[in-house]
C-alpha positions in Angstrom: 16.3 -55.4 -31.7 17.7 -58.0 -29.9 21.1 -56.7 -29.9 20.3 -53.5 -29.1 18.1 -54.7 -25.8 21.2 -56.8 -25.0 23.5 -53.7 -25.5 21.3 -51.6 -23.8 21.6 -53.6 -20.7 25.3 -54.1 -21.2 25.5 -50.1 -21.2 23.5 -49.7 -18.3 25.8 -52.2 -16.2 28.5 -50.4 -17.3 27.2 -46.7 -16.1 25.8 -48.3 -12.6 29.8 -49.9 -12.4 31.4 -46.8 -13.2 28.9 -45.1 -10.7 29.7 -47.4 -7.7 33.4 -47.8 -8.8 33.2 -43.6 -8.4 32.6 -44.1 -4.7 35.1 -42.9 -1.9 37.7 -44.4 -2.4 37.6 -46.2 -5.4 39.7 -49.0 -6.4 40.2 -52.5 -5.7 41.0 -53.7 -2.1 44.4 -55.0 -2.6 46.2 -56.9 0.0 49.6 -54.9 1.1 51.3 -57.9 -0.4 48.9 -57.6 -4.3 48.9 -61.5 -4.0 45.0 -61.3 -3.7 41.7 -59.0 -2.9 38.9 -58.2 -1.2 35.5 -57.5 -2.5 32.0 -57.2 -1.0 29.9 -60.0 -2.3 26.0 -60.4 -1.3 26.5 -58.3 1.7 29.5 -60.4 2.7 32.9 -59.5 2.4 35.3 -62.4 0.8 39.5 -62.5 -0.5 40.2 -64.1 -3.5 44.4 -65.7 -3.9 45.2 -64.8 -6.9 47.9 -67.6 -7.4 45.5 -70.3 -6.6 42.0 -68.2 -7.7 40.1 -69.2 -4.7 37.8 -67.2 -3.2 37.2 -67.7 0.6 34.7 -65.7 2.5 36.3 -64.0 5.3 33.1 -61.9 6.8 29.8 -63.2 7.3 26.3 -61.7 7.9 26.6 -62.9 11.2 29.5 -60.9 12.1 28.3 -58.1 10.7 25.2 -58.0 12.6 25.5 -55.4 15.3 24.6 -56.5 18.9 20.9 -56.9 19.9 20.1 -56.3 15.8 18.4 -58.6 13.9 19.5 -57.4 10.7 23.0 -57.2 9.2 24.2 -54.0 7.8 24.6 -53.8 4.3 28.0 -53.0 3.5 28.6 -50.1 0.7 32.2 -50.0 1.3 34.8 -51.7 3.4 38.2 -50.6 4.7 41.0 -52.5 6.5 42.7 -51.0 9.3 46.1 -50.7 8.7 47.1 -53.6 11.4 44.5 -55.8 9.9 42.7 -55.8 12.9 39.6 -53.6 12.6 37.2 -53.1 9.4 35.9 -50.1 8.4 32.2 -50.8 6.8 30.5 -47.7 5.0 26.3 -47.8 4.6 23.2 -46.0 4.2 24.7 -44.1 1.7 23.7 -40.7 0.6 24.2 -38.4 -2.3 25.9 -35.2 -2.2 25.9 -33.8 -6.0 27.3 -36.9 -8.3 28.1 -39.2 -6.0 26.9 -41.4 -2.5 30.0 -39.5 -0.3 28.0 -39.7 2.9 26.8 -42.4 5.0 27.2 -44.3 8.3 30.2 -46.3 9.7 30.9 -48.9 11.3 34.0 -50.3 12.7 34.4 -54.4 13.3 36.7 -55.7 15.9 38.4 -58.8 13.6 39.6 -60.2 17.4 36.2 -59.5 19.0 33.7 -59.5 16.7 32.4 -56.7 18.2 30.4 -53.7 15.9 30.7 -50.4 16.8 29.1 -47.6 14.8 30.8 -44.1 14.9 29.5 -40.8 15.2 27.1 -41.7 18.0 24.7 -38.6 18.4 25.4 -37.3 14.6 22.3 -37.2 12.0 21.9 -40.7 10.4 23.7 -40.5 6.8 26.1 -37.7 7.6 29.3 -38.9 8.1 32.0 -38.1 5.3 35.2 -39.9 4.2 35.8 -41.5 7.4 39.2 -43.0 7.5 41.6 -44.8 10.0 44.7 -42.8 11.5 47.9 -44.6 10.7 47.7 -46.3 13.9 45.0 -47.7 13.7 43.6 -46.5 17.2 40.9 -43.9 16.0 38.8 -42.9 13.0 38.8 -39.2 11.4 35.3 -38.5 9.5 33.5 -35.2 8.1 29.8 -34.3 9.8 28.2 -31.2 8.7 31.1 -29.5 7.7 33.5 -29.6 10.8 36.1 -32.4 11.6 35.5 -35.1 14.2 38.2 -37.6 15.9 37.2 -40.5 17.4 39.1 -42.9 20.0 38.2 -46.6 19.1 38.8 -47.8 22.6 37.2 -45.0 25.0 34.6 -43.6 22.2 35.7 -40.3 22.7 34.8 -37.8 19.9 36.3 -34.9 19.4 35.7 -32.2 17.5 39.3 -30.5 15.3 37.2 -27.4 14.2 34.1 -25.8 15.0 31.5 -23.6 13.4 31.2 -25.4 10.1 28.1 -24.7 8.1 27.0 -24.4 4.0 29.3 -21.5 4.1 32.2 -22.0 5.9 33.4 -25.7 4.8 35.5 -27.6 7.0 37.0 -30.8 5.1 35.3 -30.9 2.7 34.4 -28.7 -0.6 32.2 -26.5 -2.7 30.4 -27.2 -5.7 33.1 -26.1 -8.1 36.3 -27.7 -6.4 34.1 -31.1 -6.6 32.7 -30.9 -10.2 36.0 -29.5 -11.5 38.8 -30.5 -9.0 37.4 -33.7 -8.4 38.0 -33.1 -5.0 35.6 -34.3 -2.4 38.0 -35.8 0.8 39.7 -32.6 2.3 41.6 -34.0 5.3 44.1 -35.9 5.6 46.0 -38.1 8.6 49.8 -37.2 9.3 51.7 -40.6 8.9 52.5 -40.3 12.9 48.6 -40.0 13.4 49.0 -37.3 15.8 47.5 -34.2 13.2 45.3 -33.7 10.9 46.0 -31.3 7.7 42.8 -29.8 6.2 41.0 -27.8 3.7 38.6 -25.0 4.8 36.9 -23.0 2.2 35.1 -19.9 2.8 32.3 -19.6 0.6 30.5 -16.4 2.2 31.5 -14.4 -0.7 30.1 -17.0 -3.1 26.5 -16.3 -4.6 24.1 -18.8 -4.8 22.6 -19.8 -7.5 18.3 -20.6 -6.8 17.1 -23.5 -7.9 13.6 -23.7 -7.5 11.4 -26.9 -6.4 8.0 -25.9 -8.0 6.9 -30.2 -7.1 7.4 -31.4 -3.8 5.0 -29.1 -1.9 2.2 -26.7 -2.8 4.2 -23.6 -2.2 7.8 -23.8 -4.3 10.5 -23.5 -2.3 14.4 -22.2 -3.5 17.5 -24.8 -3.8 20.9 -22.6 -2.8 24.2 -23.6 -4.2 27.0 -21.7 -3.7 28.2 -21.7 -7.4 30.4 -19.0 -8.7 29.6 -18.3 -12.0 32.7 -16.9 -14.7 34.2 -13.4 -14.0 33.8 -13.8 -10.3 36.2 -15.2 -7.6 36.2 -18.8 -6.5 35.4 -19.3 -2.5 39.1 -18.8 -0.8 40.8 -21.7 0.5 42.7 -22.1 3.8 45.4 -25.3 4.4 45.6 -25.8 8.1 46.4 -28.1 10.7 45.3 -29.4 14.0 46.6 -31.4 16.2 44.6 -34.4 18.2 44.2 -32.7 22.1 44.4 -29.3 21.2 42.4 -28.5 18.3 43.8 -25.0 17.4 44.4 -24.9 13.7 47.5 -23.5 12.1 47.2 -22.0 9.4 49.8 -22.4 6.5 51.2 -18.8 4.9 50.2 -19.5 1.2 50.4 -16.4 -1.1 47.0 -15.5 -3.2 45.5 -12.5 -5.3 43.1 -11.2 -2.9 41.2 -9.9 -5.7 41.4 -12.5 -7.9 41.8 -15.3 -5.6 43.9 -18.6 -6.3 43.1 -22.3 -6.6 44.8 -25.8 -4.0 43.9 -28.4 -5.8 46.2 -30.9 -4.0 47.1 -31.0 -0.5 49.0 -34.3 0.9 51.9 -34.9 3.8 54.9 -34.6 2.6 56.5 -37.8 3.0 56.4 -37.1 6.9 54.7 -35.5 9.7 56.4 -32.1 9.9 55.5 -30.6 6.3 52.8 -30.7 3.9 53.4 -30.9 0.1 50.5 -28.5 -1.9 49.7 -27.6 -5.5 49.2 -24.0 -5.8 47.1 -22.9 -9.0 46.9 -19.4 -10.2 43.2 -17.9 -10.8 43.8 -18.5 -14.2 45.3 -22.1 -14.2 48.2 -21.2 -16.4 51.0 -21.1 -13.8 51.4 -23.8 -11.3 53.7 -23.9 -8.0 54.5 -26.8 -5.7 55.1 -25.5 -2.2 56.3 -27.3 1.2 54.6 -25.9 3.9 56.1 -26.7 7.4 53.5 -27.5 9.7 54.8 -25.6 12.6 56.0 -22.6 11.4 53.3 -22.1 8.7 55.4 -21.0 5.8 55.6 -22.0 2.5 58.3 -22.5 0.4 58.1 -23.0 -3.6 60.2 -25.3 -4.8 58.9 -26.2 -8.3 56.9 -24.1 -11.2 55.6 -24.0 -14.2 53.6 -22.2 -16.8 51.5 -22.8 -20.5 50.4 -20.0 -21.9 47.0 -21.7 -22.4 46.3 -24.0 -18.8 47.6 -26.6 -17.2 45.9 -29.9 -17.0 45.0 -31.0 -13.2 45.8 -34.7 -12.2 42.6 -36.7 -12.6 43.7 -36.5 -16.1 46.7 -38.4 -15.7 45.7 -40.2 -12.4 42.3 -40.2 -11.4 42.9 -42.7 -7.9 44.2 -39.0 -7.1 40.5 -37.7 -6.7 40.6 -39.2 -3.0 44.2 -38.3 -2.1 47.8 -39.7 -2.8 51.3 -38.8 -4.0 53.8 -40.2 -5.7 57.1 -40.7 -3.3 60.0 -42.3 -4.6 63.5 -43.0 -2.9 62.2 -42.6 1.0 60.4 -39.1 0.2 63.6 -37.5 -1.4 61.8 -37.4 -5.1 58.4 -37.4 -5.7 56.7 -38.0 -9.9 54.9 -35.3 -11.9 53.5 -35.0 -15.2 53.7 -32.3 -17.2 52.9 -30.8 -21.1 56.2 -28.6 -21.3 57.8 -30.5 -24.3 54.1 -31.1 -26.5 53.1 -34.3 -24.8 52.2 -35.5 -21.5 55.1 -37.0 -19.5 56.4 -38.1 -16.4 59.1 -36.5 -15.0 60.9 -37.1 -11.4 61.3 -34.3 -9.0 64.0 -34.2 -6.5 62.0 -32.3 -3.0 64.3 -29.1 -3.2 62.7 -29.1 -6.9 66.3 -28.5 -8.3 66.6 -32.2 -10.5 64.2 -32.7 -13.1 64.3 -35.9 -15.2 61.8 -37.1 -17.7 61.1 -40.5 -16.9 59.0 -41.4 -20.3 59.9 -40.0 -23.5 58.5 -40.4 -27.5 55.8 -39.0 -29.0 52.8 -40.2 -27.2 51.0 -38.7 -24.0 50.9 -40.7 -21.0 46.8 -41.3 -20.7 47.0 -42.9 -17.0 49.7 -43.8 -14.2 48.7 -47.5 -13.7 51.5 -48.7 -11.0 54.9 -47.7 -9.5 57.0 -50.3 -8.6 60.2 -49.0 -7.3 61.4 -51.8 -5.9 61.8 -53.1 -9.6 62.6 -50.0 -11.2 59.8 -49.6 -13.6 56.5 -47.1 -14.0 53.1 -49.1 -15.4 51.4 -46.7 -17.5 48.2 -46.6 -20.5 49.4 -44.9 -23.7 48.3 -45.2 -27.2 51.0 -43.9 -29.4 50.0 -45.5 -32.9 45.9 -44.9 -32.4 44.1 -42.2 -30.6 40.8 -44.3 -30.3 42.8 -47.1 -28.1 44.7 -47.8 -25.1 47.4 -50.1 -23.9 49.9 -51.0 -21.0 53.3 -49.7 -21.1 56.0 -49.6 -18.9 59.5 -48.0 -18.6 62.5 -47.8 -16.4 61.6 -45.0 -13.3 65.2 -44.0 -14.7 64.0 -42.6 -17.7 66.7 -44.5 -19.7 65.5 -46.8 -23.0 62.9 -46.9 -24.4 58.7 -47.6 -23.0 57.9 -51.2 -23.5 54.5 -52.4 -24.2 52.9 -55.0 -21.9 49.5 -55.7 -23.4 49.5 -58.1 -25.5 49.9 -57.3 -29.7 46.6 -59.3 -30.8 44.4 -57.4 -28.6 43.5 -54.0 -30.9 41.0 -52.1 -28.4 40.8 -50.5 -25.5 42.5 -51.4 -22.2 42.6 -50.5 -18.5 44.6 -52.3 -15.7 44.4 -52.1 -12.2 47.7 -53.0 -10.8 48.7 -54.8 -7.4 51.4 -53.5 -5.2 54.6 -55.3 -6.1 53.2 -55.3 -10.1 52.9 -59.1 -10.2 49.1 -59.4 -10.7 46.6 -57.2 -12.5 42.9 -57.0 -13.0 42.8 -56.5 -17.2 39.2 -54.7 -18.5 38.9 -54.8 -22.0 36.9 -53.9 -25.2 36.6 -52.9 -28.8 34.2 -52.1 -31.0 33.3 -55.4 -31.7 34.0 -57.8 -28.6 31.6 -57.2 -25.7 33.7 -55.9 -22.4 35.5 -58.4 -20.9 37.4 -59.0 -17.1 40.3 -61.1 -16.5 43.0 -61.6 -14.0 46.8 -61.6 -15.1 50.3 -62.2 -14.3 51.9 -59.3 -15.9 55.3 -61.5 -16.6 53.9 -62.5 -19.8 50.3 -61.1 -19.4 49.4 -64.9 -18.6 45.5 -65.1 -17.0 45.2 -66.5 -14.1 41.4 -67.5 -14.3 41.6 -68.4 -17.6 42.3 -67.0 -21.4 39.4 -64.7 -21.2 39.9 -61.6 -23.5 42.0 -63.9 -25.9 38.2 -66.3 -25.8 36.1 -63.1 -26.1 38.1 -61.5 -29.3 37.8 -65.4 -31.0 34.1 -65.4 -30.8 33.8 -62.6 -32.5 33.5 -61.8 -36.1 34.5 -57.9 -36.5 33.3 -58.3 -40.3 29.6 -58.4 -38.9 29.7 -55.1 -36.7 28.3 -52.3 -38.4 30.8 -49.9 -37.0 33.8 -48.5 -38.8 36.2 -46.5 -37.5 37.9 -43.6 -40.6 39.5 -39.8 -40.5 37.5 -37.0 -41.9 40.3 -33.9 -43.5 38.7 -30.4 -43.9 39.3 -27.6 -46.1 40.9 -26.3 -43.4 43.6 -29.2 -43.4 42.7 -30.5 -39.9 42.3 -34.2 -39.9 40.3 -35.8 -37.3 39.0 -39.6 -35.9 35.4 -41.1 -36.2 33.0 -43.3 -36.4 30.3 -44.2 -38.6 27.7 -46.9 -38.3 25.4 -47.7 -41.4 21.7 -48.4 -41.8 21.1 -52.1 -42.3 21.5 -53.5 -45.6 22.9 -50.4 -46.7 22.5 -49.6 -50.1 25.2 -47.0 -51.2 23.4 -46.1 -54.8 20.6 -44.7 -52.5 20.7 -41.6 -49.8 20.4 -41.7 -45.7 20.1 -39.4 -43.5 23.2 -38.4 -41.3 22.3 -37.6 -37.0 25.8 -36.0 -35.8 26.8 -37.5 -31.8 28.9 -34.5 -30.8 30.6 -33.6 -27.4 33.2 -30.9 -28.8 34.9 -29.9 -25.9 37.7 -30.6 -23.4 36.4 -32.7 -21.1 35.1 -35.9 -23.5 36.2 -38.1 -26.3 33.5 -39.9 -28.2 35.7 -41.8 -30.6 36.9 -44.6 -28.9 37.7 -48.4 -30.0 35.2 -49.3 -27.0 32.2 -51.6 -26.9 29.2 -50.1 -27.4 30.5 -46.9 -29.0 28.3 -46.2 -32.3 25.1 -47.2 -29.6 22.6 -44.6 -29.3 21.0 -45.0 -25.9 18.6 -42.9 -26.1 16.7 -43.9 -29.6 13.8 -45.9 -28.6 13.9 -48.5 -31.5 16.8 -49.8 -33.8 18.6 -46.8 -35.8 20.1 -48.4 -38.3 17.1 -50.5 -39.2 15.0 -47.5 -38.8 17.6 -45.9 -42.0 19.7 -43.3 -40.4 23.7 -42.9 -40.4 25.1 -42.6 -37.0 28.8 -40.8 -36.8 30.6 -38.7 -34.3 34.2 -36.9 -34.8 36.5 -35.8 -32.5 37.7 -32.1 -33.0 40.3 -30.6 -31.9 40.3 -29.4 -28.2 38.7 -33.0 -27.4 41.3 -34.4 -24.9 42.6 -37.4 -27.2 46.0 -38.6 -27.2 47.2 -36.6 -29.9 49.4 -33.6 -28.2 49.3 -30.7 -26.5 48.9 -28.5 -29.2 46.4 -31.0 -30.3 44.3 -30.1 -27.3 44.9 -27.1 -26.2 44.3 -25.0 -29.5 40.6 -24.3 -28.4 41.6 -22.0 -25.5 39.5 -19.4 -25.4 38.0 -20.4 -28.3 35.5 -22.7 -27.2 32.4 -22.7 -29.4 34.6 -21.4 -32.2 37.7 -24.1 -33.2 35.5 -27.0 -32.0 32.0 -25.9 -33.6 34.1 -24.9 -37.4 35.8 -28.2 -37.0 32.6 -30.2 -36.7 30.4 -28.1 -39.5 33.9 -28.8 -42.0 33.9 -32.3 -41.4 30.1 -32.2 -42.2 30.7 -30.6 -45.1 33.0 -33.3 -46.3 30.7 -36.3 -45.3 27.7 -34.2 -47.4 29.7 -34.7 -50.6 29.4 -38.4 -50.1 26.9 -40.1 -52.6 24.7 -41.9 -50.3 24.6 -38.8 -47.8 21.5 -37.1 -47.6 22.3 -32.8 -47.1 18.5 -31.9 -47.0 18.6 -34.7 -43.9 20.9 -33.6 -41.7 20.6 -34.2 -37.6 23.1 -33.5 -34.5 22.7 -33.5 -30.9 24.2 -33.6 -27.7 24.2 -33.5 -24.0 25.8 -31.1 -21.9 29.0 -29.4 -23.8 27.4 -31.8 -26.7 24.0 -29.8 -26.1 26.2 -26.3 -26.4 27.8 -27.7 -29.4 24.5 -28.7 -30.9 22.6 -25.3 -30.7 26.1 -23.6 -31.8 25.8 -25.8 -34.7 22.2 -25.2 -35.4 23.0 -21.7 -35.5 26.3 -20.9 -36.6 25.8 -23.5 -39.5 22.3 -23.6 -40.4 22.2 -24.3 -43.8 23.9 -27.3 -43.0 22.1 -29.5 -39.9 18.5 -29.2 -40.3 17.1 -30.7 -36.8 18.9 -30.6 -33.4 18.3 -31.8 -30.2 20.3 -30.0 -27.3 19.7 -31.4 -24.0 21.2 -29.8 -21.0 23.6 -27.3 -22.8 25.6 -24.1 -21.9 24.0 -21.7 -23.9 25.5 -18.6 -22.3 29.0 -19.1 -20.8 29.1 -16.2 -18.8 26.3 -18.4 -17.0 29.0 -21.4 -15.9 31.0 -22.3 -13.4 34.6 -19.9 -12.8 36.9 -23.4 -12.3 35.9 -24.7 -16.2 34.8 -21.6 -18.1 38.0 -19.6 -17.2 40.4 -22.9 -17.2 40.0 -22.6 -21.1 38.6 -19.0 -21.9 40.8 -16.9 -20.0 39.2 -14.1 -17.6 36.2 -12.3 -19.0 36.8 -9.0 -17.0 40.3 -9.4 -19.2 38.7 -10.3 -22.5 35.2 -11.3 -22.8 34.9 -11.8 -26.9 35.4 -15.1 -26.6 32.7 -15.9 -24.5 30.4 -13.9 -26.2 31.7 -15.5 -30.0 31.0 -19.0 -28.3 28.1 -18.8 -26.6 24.9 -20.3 -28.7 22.6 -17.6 -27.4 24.6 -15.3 -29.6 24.0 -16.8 -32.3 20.2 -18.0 -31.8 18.8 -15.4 -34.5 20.2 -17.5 -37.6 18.1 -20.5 -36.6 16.7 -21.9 -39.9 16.1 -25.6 -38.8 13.9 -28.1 -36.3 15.1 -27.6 -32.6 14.1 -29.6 -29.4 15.8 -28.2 -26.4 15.4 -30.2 -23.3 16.9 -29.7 -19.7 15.9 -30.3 -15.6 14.8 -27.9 -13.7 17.0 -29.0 -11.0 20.4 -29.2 -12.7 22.8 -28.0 -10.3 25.8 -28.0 -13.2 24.2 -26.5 -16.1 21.6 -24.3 -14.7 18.2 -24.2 -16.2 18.6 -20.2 -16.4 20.7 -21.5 -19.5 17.2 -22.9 -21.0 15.3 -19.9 -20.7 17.7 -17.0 -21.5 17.8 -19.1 -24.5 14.5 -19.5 -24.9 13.8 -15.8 -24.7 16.6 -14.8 -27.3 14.9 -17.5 -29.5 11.7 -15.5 -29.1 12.3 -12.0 -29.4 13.9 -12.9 -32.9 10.9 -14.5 -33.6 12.4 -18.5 -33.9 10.0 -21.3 -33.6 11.2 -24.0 -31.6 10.1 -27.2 -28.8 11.2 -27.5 -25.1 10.8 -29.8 -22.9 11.7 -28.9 -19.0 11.9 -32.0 -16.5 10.8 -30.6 -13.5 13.7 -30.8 -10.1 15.8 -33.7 -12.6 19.3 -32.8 -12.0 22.2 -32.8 -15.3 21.4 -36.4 -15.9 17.7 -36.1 -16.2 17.7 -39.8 -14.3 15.2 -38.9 -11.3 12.3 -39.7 -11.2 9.8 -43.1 -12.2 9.1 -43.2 -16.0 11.9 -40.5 -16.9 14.1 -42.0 -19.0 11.6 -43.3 -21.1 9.8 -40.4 -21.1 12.5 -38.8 -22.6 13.5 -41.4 -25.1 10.2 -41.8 -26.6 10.4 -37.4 -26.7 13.9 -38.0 -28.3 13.1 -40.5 -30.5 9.5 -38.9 -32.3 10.8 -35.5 -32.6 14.3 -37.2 -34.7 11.2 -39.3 -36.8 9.2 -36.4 -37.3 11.7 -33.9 -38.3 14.1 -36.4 -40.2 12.8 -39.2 -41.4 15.1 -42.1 -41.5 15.2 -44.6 -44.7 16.5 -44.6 -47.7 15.6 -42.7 -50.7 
């Protein structure tokens, strides 16, 4: 029990990390040099050399204590003008679906001391993205849905577009382009700060979906999102630009189906102020296009295109800093680096900007998992691979040339999982680090020979650990049909293997998640209240194919359109295998899973039901036709072209064969899967006469987190209906 308390905390760490490390713009707070950092400390703001180590605090509470206040702000976020004479602080932040992307800002004067905070007259909370111009001389930010300029010196505002509201989105995005696009800052500065290049989506034609708030007053009230479901056409997109003094947007000439409609995931500046660089999606994300757009003119010129005839990965993939903006330039704007699936793997490949050079920087068999640095100067790309084990990660680099071969920079006695944050100029590093058996671990390195720089840390933290003692192991699973796939397994204390267990499936299933990974804390089921392998269950998860391991494109991409087909078969074969097992108990049999893992769940309950005998599905798809156009149709195809496969796939079509014990939790308020999901579900499970539980968490959103006493409401839920329906313990 102890350990699992101590993991539990450990885990919980590491989601409100990954939660605050989500913010706009993530990242560490390099100094243009990458000799040292910044970093917000106590509500103070300090640099830390990292030749020397030593941390010196550079902003006090004093100074950012706004005149005639007798508070300090609390700084969210912090941001350097480029001259290194203003600070940008972010606070009061808000949230806007997943994450806090609105707020109040502040600007210190670093000669003055003075605080300033913009958007004077806006609601409190509502500024978006605020950023410096080039120049340094004004801020650009997003207030309810229209573009504002402000003058740092005068404290003029003024407003680049007008009319902005829920439907007509200036600068900012819809629900889909932000769950699926990751795209959440949609304007950007030209490098002479004179214009501003933008997105504007039109979201009229958009339905809403209702959610309804039956809670927070007597009468319930409806919750609109604009939320286009699969089969109907995402909210149309314009690219335009205005220029600071005379805010009348031009438009850029990009060709779309006007029926269909057409996706812009990326917009940037191409390498100057007179053209903008844009990735053009088709409806169906199968065929890409990257277009210059000349900012005066308006037209758009393709330069470089590619298709897959299943779709084509977007860049948080392969570069998730990408989610707030960025491109990769090399050689003064005349090449710019792309990744791409074309020859089975994910590589990088340089560009030339008339598009008519390609060359493939890295080459082997192995799919580049991240971009971790560029440094041109030297001549080399940083980048995370794994091509020996598709549960780990490690640094590589190789020459931006593409000649010889990648070289690995992480150290050989390290076996785990690894992720770098890498200074400009690739001399320092911040190194994260974990496997399944040494607790996660932070150091700071010298890449030149991966030397730490506060100490041996991950080196200490592997030492002091005996891997013989975890209770994880890591093995491959081969099914009849001849598909051989990663997992884990943890046993039940003092496991006896002349006796039988009980076996609870973890499951995902689907193109967005990998669950077997040489990462601490892996095998740990956060939401059993108690000790599972005391209490005499078998924990494993496997990762099927369509799961987005390093393993191929054919690897992942041989579930399109056959979601809740390939993935669930996969899974029920590899459970077949496991029941053969002498200590496995098939009359005890458990899965369940949370979002796609609470699809796969109820397709595994009742595509497979003589095989798992309880299930507990929280937040799942159960009809696909019911989620959003950007996902469903990325890896299903168009239903109004073939809808088979989202009928085959979707759980509620298979909800009559239900045989065993099923718990189906979700929130009422879940703006992602929708609790319509829930009940259409529910009905089908009626009208064929299935018994079943539910539990609805009323105006909790996809994460069920809201609310005082939730997540032990629902772990105690979880926990007695996985006791009750199959019983842990050996027999």
């Amino acid at each position: 029990m102890k350990y699992a308390k101590q993991l539990t905390v450990i885990l919980f760490l590491s989601f409100i990390f990954l939660h605050l490390a989500a913010q706009p713009p993530q990242g560490i707070k390099w100094t243009p040099k990458g000799n040292g950092y910044y970093a917000i400390d106590a509500g103070e703001i300090f640099y830390t050399d990292l030749s020397s180590s030593k941390k010196t605090k550079i902003i006090t509470k004093k100074q950012l204590t706004p005149q005639g206040a007798e508070k300090p702000i609390n700084p969210r976020n912090c941001f350097f003008s480029a001259d290194e004479t203003k600070l940008l602080i972010y606070t009061n932040s808000k949230k806007v679906w997943r994450y806090d992307t609105r707020g109040d800002y502040w600007v210190l004067d670093l000669n003055t001391n003075l605080m300033k905070q913009l958007g004077k007259g806006k609601p409190a909370s509502s500024l978006m993205f605020a950023k410096f111009s080039p120049d340094s001389r004004k801020v650009a930010y997003v207030s309810e849905y229209n573009i504002y300029a402000e003058d740092l010196t005068s404290g003029k505002i003024e407003a680049l577009t007008k009319g902005g509201n829920r439907k007509k989105i200036n600068g900012t995005f819809d629900w889909a382009y932000e769950e699926e696009f990751f795209c959440r800052d949609g304007f950007r500065w030209s490098p002479d700060s004179k214009q501003i290049a933008y997105w504007q989506m039109d979201a009229k034609i958009t339905r809403d979906y209702l959610m309804v708030n039956n809670t927070d007053s007597i009468y319930p009230f409806p919750i609109p999102v604009e939320y286009p479901v699969a089969g109907t056409a995402p909210s149309p997109f314009k690219i335009g630009v205005v220029s600071l003094g005379n805010p009348n947007t031009k438009w850029m000439s990009i060709p779309t189906d006007t029926v269909l409609q057409s996706y812009v995931p990326r917009m940037e500046w191409a390498a100057n102020s007179s053209q903008l660089i844009v990735q053009h999606l088709n409806r169906k994300q199968n065929e890409t296009a990257i277009l210059l757009c000349d900012v005066k003119t308006g037209k758009s010129t393709s330069i470089y295109q590619e298709e897959d005839e299943a779709w084509i990965d977007i860049l948080a993939l392969w570069d998730e800093k990408y989610s707030y903006g960025g491109w990769d330039w090399l050689d003064n704007g005349n090449e710019f680096i792309w990744a791409s699936e074309k020859d089975g793997w994910r590589h990088l490949y340089r560009i030339s900007r008339n598009g008519k050079s390609v060359t493939r920087i890295t080459n082997g068999k192995y799919d580049v998992m991240q971009i971790s640095c560029i440094d041109e100067k030297s001549g080399y790309l940083y980048f995370e691979a794994s091509p020996e084990n598709a549960t780990q990660r490690y640094l590589y680099r190789t020459r931006l040339d593409g000649s010889g071969s990648a070289q690995r920079i992480t150290p050989d006695n390290q076996p785990g999982t690894h992720n770098y944050e890498i200074a400009p100029g690739a001399v320092y590093a911040r190194h994260q680090f974990s496997n399944y058996y040494t607790p996660n671990t932070t150091e700071w390195v010298k890449l030149a020979g991966h030397v730490g720089t506060d100490g041996d840390k991950v080196n200490e933290a592997i030492s002091q650990q005996d891997k013989t003692k975890s209770s994880l192991e890591f093995f491959t699973i081969t099914t009849a049909d001849s598909v051989t796939m990663d997992a884990w397994i943890v046993k039940p204390t003092n496991f006896d293997p002349k006796k039988k267990y009980p076996v609870l499936f973890y499951v995902y299933t689907e193109p967005w998640g990998q669950n077997v990974k040489d990462e601490y804390g892996v095998g740990y089921n956060y939401l059993y209240r108690g000790d599972l392998s005391a209490d005499g269950y078998i924990y494993i998860s496997i990762d099927n194919r369509g799961t987005p391991v390093p393993k191929g494109r054919a690897w992942r991409k041989s579930i399109y359109q056959k979601i809740g087909q390939v993935n669930i078969r996969d899974q029920a074969m590899a459970a077949k295998e496991i029941m053969k097992w002498s200590f496995v108990d098939s009359n005890r049999i458990a899965v369940w899973g949370w979002s796609g893992g609470g699809s796969a769940t109820q397709n595994l309950m009742f595509q497979y039901p003589d095989i798992y005998k309880t299930g507990i599905a929280v937040a799942g798809v159960a009809n696909q036709f019911s989620y959003d156009n950007l996902y469903q149709e990325r890896y299903m195809g168009l239903p109004q072209e073939d809808k088979s496969g989202f009928i085959k796939g979707s759980p509620i079509t298979h909800a009559k064969n239900l045989k065993g014990n099923l718990l189906l939790i979700h929130g009422t308020g879940d703006d992602n899967v929708h609790y319509s999901n829930m009940e259409m579900l529910v009905n089908e499970l009626i009208r064929n006469g299935k018994q079943f539980q539910m539990m609805s968490y009323p105006n909790r959103s996809h994460s069920i987190s809201e609310g005082p006493g939730t997540f032990n409401h629902l772990s105690q839920l979880y926990t007695d209906y996985l006791k009750r329906n199959c019983p842990g313990g050996a027999k």
